[in-house]
Structures are given as structure tokens and as C-alpha cells.
C-alpha positions in Angstrom: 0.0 0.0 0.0 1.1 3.6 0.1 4.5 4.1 1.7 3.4 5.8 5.4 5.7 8.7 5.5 4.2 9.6 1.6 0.8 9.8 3.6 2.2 11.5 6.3 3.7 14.6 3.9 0.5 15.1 1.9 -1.8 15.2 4.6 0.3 17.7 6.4 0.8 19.9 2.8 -2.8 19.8 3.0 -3.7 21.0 6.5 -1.1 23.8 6.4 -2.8 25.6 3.7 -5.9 27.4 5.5 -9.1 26.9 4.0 -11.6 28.3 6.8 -14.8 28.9 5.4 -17.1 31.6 5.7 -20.6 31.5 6.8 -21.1 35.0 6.3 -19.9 35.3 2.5 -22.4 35.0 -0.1 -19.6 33.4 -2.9 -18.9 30.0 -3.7 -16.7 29.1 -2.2 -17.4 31.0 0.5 -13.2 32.6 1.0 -10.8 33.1 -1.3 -8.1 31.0 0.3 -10.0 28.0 -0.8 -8.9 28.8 -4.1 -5.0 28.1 -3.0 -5.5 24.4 -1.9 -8.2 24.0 -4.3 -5.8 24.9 -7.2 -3.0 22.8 -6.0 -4.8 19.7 -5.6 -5.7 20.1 -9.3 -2.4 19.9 -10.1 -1.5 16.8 -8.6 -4.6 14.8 -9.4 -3.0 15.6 -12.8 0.3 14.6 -11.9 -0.3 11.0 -10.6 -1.8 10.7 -14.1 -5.8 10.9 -13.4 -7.9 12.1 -16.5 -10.6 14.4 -17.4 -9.6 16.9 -14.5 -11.6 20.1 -13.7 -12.4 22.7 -11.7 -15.3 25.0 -12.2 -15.7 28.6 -11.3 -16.6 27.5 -7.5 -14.2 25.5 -7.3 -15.7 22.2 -7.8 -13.2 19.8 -8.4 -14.0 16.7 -10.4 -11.2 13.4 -12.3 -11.6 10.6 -13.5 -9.3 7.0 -13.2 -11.0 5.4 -16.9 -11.5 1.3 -16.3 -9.2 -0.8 -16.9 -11.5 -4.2 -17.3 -13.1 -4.9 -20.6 -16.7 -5.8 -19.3 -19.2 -3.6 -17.9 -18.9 -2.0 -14.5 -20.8 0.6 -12.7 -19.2 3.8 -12.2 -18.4 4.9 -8.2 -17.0 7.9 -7.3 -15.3 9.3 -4.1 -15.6 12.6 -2.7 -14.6 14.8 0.1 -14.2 18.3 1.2 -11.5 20.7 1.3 -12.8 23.6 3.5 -12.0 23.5 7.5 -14.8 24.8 9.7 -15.3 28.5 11.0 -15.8 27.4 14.8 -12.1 26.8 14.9 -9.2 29.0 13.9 -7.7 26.9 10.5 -4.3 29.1 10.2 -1.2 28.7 10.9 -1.4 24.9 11.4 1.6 23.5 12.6 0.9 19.7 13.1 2.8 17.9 15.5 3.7 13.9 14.7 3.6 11.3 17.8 5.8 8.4 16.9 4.7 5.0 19.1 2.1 6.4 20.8 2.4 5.3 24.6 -0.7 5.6 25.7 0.1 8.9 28.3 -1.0 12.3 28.1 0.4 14.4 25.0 1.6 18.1 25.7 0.3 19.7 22.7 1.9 23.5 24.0 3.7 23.6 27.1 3.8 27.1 27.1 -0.5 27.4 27.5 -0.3 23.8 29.3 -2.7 22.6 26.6 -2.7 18.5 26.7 -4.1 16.0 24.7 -5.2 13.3 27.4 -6.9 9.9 27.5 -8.4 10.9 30.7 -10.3 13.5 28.5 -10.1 11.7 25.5 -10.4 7.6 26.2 -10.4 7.0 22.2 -6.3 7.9 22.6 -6.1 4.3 24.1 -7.5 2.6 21.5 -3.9 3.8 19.3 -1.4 2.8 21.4 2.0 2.0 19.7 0.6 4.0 16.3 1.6 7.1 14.8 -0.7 10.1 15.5 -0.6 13.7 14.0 -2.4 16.2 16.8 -2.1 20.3 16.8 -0.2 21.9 18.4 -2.9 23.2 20.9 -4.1 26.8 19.0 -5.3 25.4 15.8 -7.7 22.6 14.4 -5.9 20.0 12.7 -7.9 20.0 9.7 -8.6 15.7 9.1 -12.3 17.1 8.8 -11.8 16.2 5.7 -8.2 16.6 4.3 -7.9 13.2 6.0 -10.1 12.7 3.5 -8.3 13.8 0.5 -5.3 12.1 1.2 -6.7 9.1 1.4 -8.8 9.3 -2.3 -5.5 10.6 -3.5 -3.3 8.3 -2.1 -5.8 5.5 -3.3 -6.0 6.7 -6.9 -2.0 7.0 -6.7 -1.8 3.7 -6.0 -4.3 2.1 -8.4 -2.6 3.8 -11.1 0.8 2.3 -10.2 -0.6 -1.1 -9.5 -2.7 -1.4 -13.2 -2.7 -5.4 -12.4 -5.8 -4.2 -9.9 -8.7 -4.5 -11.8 -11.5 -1.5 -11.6 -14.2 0.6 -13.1 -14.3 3.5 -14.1 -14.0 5.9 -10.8 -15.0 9.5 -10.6 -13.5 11.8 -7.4 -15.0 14.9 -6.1 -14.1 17.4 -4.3 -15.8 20.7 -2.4 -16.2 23.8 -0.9 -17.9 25.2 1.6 -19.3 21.5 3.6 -19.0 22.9 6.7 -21.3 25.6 6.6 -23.5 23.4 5.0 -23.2 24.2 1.2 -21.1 21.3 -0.3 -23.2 19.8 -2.2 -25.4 23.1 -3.4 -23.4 23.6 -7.0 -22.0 19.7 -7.5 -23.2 18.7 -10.4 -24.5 15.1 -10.2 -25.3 14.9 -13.8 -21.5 15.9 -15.0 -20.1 13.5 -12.2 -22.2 10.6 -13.6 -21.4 7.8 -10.9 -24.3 5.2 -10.1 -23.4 5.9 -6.3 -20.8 7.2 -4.5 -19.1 7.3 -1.0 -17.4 10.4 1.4 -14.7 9.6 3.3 -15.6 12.3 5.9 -16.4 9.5 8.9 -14.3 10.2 12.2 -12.7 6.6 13.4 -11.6 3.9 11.9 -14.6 1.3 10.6 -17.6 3.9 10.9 -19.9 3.3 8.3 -22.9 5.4 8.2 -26.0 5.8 6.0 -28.2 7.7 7.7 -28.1 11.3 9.3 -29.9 13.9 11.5 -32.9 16.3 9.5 -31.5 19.4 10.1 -32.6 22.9 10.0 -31.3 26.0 11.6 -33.5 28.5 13.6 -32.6 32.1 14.1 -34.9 33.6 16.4 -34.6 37.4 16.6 -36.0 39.3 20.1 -37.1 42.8 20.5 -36.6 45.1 23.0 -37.1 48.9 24.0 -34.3 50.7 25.3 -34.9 54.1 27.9 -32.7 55.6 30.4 -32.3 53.1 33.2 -32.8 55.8 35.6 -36.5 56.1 34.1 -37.0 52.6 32.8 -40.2 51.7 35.0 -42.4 50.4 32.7 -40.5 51.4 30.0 -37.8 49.3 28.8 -38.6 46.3 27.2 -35.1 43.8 28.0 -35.1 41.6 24.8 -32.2 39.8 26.7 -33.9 38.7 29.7 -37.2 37.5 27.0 -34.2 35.5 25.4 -33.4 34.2 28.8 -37.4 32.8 29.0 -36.9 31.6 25.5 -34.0 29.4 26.1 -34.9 28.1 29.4 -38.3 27.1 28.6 -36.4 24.4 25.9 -35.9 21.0 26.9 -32.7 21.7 29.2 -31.9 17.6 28.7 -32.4 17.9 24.7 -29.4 19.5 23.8 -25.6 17.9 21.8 -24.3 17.2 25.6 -27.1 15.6 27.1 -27.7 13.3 23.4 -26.7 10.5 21.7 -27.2 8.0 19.1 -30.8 8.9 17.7 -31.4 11.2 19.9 -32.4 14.9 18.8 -31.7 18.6 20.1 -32.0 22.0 19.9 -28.3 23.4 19.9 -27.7 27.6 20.6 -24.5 27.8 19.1 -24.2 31.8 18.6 -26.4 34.7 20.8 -25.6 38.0 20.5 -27.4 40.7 22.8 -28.2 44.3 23.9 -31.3 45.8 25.9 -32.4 46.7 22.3 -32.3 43.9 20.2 -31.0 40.3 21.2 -30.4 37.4 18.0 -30.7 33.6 19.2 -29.5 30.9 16.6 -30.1 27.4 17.2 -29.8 23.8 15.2 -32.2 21.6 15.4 -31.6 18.0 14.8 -33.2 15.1 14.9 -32.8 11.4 13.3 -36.8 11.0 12.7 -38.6 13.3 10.2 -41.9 13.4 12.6 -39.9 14.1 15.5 -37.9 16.9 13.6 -41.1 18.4 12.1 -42.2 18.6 16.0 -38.9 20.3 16.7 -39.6 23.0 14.6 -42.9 23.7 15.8 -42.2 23.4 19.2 -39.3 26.5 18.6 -42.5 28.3 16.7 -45.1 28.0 19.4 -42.8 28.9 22.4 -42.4 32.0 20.4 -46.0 32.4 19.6 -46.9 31.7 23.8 -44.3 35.1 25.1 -46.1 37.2 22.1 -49.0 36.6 23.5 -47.9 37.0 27.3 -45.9 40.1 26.2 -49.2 40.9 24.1 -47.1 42.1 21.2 -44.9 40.7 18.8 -41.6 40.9 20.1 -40.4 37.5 18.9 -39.9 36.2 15.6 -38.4 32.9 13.7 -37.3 32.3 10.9 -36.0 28.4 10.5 -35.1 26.8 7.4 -34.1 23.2 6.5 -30.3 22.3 5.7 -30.6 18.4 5.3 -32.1 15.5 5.3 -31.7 12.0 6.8 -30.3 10.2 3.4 -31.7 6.7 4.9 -34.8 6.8 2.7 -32.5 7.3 -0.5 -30.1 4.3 0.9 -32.1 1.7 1.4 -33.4 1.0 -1.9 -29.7 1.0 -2.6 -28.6 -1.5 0.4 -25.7 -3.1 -1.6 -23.7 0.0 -2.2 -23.3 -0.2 2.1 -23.1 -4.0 1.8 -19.7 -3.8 -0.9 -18.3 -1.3 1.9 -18.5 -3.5 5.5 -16.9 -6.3 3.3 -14.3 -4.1 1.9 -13.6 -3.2 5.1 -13.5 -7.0 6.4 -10.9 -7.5 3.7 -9.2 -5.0 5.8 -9.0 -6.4 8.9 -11.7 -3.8 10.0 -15.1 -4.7 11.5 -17.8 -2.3 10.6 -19.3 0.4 13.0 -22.9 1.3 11.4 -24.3 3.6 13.2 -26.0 7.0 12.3 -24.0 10.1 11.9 -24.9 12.9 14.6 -24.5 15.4 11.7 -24.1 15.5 8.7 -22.0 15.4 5.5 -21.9 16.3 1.7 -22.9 12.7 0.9 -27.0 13.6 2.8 -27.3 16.2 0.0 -25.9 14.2 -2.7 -28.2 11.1 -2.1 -31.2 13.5 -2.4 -29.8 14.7 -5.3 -29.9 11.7 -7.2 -26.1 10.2 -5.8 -26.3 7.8 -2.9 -23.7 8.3 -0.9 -22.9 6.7 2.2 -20.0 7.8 4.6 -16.8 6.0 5.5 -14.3 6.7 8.1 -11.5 9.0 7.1 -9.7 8.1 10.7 -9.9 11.2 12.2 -11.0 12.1 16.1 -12.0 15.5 18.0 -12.4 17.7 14.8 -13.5 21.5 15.4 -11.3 21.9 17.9 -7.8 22.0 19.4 -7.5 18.4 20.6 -8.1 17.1 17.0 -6.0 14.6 16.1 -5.3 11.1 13.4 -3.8 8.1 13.8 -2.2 7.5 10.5 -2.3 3.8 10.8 -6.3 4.8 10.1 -5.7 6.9 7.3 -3.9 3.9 6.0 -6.6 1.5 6.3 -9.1 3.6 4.7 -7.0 3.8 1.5 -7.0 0.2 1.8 -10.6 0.1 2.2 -11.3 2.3 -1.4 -9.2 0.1 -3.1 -10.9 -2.8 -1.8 -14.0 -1.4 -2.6 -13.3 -0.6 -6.4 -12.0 -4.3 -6.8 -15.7 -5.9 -5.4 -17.0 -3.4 -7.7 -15.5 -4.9 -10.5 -15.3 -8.3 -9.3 -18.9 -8.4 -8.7 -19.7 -7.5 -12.5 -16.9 -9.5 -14.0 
């Protein structure tokens, strides 16, 4: 398979070069640095010899490894994602390698006593002996999903050097934008023109998912009346202490800390505030389409109940839907998950299917016409400071695509 340090320098080209998106920009892709990683891997899909490779105006990057059997095969593509997420600073990444993991706590800056510990973090023990890259404790890492790259690149790389492995044609794709939710918005399904396809955007090593949360994204804006506070008595209107009502009177236990497996929440991930004027935005996710259709309504009518007990309209929603669960589109298409759990087998690897709490270019894609389960990409804490990836899992998951384009072909020979 692909020589490990080889890995090891193309995954950390990739996460050096910043490609934070924007939530707030109206382009695609949403910043301008995307362009400079974006540009770059075009080049060296060309250079390990893959054909028909493009870029569009927003970036979208498509290629092609032609067949290299004489009967029919389906065509299966690959994709993943090249932005990093806003939540987290992306620049200036300077990854830090971990030869032989021993199992203890890893001091990922001395000088801010930031540590990377399995007292925190128990999924460290599960990599003793192995290789990990981490941060260096003021920066994402940026697997989520350059992890991902490397791996379809590293696959491709080695298909082409290896042409007595038989395969299909296989397309790869690769976005913008996924993690503000806009990944799959311009791809174009029709120019791609796989039967299915899979993302390797999972986190560790023999996840395989096919199904994800509904989610939609509520912004709930309070208003308020602002007077001297020496004269306020009934006067001032707080719109932060309304806001204060308004989030209390949610399910305190249905929220990401208090959830897990199927199980939904309503998420305030940003507030902003001032006597005046105070902006709430929440997620709302749940596994089950009723349940999420109640989730909605239930954000609606608590507004709805302080208007009237205010006996004005001081609240108002707005909540629009992002995804959906890509189960229903799955299912009719079992197989396609079937050929990956035994191409992980193959591997060594026993399969983890479970749903995805979240969700990933692939939900889009399979309501678009492209099912597209997810695959582990090997990657573990992403967002954040203590991300990190054993490369002995990025390994196995370039195993695992080439595994899965031989059962491809060996299944229509």
C-alpha cells in the first residue's frame, strides 16, 4: 500500500494551507483561500496521471481513473471536502507527529499547558504503539476532511501504479464550503455521472454510516425597548432577559451534551445581545422526520406563547431546513453499504454502522440523485484544538477504497 511517511507529507501539505470557510460570505466558495489548496490539488490529481480533470468557477473539483476491465462495470465515485470549519481558527497549522504512541498524556503546547489526554479523550487508548498527528494546541488540525483527501488521492496514486488491480471507471470529487452546509449546493450530479458514490468524511476507523440527522437552523430574533435606566419603569422592554425565558423554557436535557445516538436537540451555538435587540440561533436535529417536524414547531409556538404573554410581537423565527436523513434514498440501494462492510473486512476492519450525529456532503448528494454513504476517514475530536489522526487509520481507509473498487469490478466481471 502507500508508503506511510508519503501519507504523512500530503496530509500535512494539505492542512497547512488554510481553508476556513465563511458562513457570512455569499460566494462560492465561500473565501478566497480555498482557491489556493483548491488549485494545488488540481495539479497533482493531474500529476499522478488521473484524466478528465476540472475545476469549475466555484471551485468544484472533479477526475476521472478510466476502467481498466473490458466488461461492464458501474461507475463509483469518491468525494470529500477541502474547506475547514469556522468554529475553529484553521491558520497557521503547525501539526505535530507522535511516533509510538504510549498511551500517556500528550503536551500539545507547554507554554498554555494545553494537553491532549486519554483521561479526557479515552479513544487515545485505542492507538497505542501508532503514529498520531495532533495540533499543536491553537489550531484545528484539519482531518475534517483533508484526512479525507489524502486518502482518495493516495488510493488513486496507487491504483494507477498497480494497473494489475482490476476496476471501473471511478470518478472523485471534491468541495467547498461542507461545513457551513453548502457542499453539495453547485455539484453537479449529472456531469459526475457515478451510479453511487461514498465520502470519506467519517471520524474513526470502521464507521460506516447511511443515515443522518434532518437538520434545519432557527434564528430567532428578540425585540426590545431601550430608555434611560434611571427612568425605565415600565418602560424598557429587555429583549435579553425575554431571550433568557426563551431558552430556558427548551428542553434543558435535549441538547448535543445531554444526546446521543438517535437522539435529537435544539443546539444555541451563537447569541448575540443588547437591551435593544438580542439574536438567538439554534440547530435543530433530529434522526426521525416526525420528531424533527415537532422540533420545529415546538421553537414556533414557544415564540407564539411570550407574544401573547408580552401581548405584542416581540419575537420572531425564521427556521429553514439544511438536510435531510439520506436513509430513505439508501435503502433501496442497500448493496452499495453491503460492498463497503466487506471491503472493510478485507481490511482487517469490522464495521461500525451507526447513524452520523450530523451531517455530511454525501446527505445532499443522495437526495440529489447520488447515494452516498459515509466512510471513516480516521480522524478524532475535529473543530477543535485536541483534534487529532492516527495514521495507521488513514492507511486503512486507502485500503478500504481500493478494496472497494476491486468488489466493484469483481462483482460484475
Amino acid at each position: 500500500m502507500i508508503q506511510k511517511q508519503h501519507l504523512i507529507d500530503r496530509f500535512i501539505r494539505y492542512v497547512t494551507v488554510d481553508t476556513e470557510s465563511d458562513p457570512e460570505s455569499k460566494t462560492t466558495p465561500s473565501s478566497e483561500k480555498q482557491w489556493d489548496l483548491a488549485n494545488a490539488l488540481v495539479e497533482e490529481l493531474k500529476q499522478i496521471g488521473l484524466k478528465d480533470v476540472t475545476i469549475d468557477e466555484n471551485a468544484y473539483i472533479m477526475a476521472t481513473l478510466p476502467s481498466n476491465v473490458s466488461h461492464e462495470v458501474p461507475v463509483i465515485g469518491f468525494i470529500s471536502h477541502f474547506d475547514t470549519t469556522p468554529d475553529f481558527t484553521g491558520a497557521n497549522v503547525s501539526p505535530q507527529i507522535i511516533e509510538n504512541y504510549d498511551g500517556k498524556d500528550i503536551v500539545l503546547n507547554e507554554a498554555e499547558n494545553i494537553i491532549l489526554s486519554p483521561s479526557d479523550f479515552d479513544d487515545l487508548l485505542l492507538y497505542k504503539g501508532q503514529t498520531l498527528i495532533t495540533t499543536d494546541g491553537t489550531t484545528l488540525l484539519g482531518a475534517d476532511d483533508k484526512a479525507g483527501l489524502a486518502e482518495i488521492i493516495s488510493a488513486m496514486e496507487y491504483l494507477i501504479k498497480h494497473p494489475e488491480l482490476k476496476h471501473g471507471a471511478i470518478r472523485i470529487g471534491f468541495t467547498p464550503d461542507e461545513e457551513i452546509g453548502r457542499g453539495a449546493h453547485k455539484f453537479d450530479v449529472e456531469k459526475f455521472g457515478a451510479s453511487w458514490a461514498y465520502t470519506m468524511d467519517g471520524s474513526q476507523i470502521g464507521e460506516l454510516e447511511f443515515e443522518n440527522f434532518n437538520a434545519a437552523g432557527a434564528e430567532i430574533t428578540i425585540k426590545g425597548k431601550i430608555v434611560h435606566p434611571g427612568y425605565a419603569k415600565g418602560k424598557m422592554i429587555n429583549s435579553m432577559y425575554i431571550a433568557t425565558e426563551f431558552i430556558n423554557s427548551l428542553p434543558r436535557m435535549e441538547t448535543p451534551e445531554c444526546t446521543e445516538g438517535r437522539q435529537g436537540f435544539f443546539h444555541l451555538h451563537n447569541m448575540k445581545g443588547e437591551v435593544d435587540s438580542t439574536k438567538l440561533q439554534y440547530i435543530i436535529r433530529d434522526h426521525d422526520r416526525s420528531q424533527f417536524e415537532v422540533r420545529k414547531e415546538i421553537i414556533q409556538k414557544l415564540a407564539d406563547d411570550l407574544n401573547n404573554q408580552y401581548e405584542k410581537e416581540i419575537i420572531s423565527v425564521v427556521i429553514k431546513d439544511q438536510y435531510f436523513n439520506m436513509r430513505e434514498k439508501i435503502e433501496p440501494v442497500m448493496h452499495i453499504v453491503d460492498i463497503a462492510e466487506e471491503a472493510m473486512e478485507m481490511a482487517g476492519i469490522k464495521a461500525m454502522i451507526k447513524p452520523i450525529r450530523g451531517g455530511t456532503d454525501g446527505s445532499q448528494l443522495s437526495f440529489m440523485g447520488l447515494p452516498c454513504p459515509n466512510i471513516f476517514a480516521g480522524g478524532h475530536n475535529f473543530h477543535g484544538r485536541f483534534e487529532y489522526v492516527p495514521v495507521e487509520s488513514m492507511l486503512k481507509a486507502i485500503e478500504v477504497i481500493v478494496n472497494i473498487t476491486q468488489l466493484v469490478a469483481k462483482e460484475k466481471a
